[in-house]
N, C-alpha and C positions, 0 to 999 in steps of 0.2 A: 499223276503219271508215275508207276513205277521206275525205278535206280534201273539202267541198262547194265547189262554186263560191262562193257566198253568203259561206262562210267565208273563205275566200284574200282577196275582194274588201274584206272586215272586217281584214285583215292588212292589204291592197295598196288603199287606198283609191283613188287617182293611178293604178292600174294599169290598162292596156286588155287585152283578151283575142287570139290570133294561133294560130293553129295553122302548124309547120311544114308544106312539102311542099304536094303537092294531093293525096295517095292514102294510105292506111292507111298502107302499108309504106314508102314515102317519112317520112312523118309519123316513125312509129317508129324508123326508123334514124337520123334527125335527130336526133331527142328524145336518143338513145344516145348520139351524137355529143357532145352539149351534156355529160351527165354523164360522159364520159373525158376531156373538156376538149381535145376536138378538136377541136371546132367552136367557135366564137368570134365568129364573123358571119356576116351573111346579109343578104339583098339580094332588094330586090324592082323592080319596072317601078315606075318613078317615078309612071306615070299611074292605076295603083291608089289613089295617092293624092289624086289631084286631082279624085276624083268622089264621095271621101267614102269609096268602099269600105273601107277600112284607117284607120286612124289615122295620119297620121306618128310615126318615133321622136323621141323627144326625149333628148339627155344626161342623165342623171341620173335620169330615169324609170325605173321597175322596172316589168316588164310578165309579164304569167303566157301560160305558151306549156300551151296543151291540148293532152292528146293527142287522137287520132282521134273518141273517143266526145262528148270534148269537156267529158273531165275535168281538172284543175288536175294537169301535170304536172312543172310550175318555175318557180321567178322570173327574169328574170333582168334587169341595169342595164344600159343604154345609155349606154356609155363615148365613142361618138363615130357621128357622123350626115354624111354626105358625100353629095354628088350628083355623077356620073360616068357619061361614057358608058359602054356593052358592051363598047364597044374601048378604053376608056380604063383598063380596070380591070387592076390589074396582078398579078403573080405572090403578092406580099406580102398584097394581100388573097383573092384567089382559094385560098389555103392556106390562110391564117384561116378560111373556111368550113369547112375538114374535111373535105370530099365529096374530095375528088381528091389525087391525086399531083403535077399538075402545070398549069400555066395552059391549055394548050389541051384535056386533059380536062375543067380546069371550063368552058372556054366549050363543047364538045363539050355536055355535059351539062346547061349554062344555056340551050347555045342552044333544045336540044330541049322543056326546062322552059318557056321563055318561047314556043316554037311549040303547046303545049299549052295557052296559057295566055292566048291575048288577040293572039298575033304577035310574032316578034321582026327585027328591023334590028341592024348591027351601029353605028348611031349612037343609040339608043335609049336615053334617061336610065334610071337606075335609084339606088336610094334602097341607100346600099350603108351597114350597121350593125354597128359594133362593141360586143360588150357581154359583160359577163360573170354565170356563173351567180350567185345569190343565193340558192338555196331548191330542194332535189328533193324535194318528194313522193313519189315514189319511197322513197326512203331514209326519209321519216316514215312513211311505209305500213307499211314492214317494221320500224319500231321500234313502229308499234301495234299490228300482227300477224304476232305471231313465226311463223306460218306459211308465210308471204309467204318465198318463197328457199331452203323446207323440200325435199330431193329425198324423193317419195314411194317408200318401201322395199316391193316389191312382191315 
């Protein structure tokens, strides 16, 4: 039986709730990313924050990232919180994301995220977060149901 929301938040008292991405399959491949430990940060338009929508990160907070449906798919800590322009963000963190090969992919890729998502400018602050996993659900799912990861022999 999957970790309940209710429950994680009984784990993660301090913790706020975020879903990666803005589309199922975005969401998903993120989430992926986070358990091969490719992904490592992410970054959002700083003004998400300034009207309440989001939470800010904080260091040292543990925050549970839902998947799509908007079930508890990981913990993970906030090792470090920066504020930087679009153009300001460099190679180093734009590969900490995970998503790309290379910086002008991730801006290719951010810029079009951020045109889906409210508008983007290439002087546009953005809330850029280092953090590392803490907890996949995932992997406790398929430790409480051995069937979970079974290929069906047909």
């Amino acid at each position: 039986m999957p970790i309940t929301l209710a429950e994680t938040k009984m784990r993660y008292p301090e913790a706020k709730t975020f879903k990666f991405g803005d589309n199922r399959v975005l969401c998903d491949q993120l989430l992926s990313f986070v358990r091969l430990g490719k992904k490592q940060a992410t970054c959002s338009a700083l003004k998400d924050f300034q009207d309440d929508r989001e939470p800010m990160p904080v260091v040292g907070r543990r925050d549970i990232a839902l998947d799509w449906d908007g079930l508890p798919a990981l913990v993970i800590e906030t090792t470090e919180v920066t504020i930087r322009r679009f153009c300001d963000v460099d190679a180093d963190f734009a590969l900490a994301e995970g998503e790309d090969e290379t910086l002008e992919a991730w801006q290719g890729g951010h810029r079009a995220y951020f045109e889906r998502n409210g508008g983007w400018q290439s002087d546009m602050e953005l809330v850029c977060e280092r953090f590392r996993m803490i907890e996949d659900f995932d992997s406790w799912r398929s430790l409480q149901d051995p069937t979970i990861g079974v290929a069906n022999e047909t």
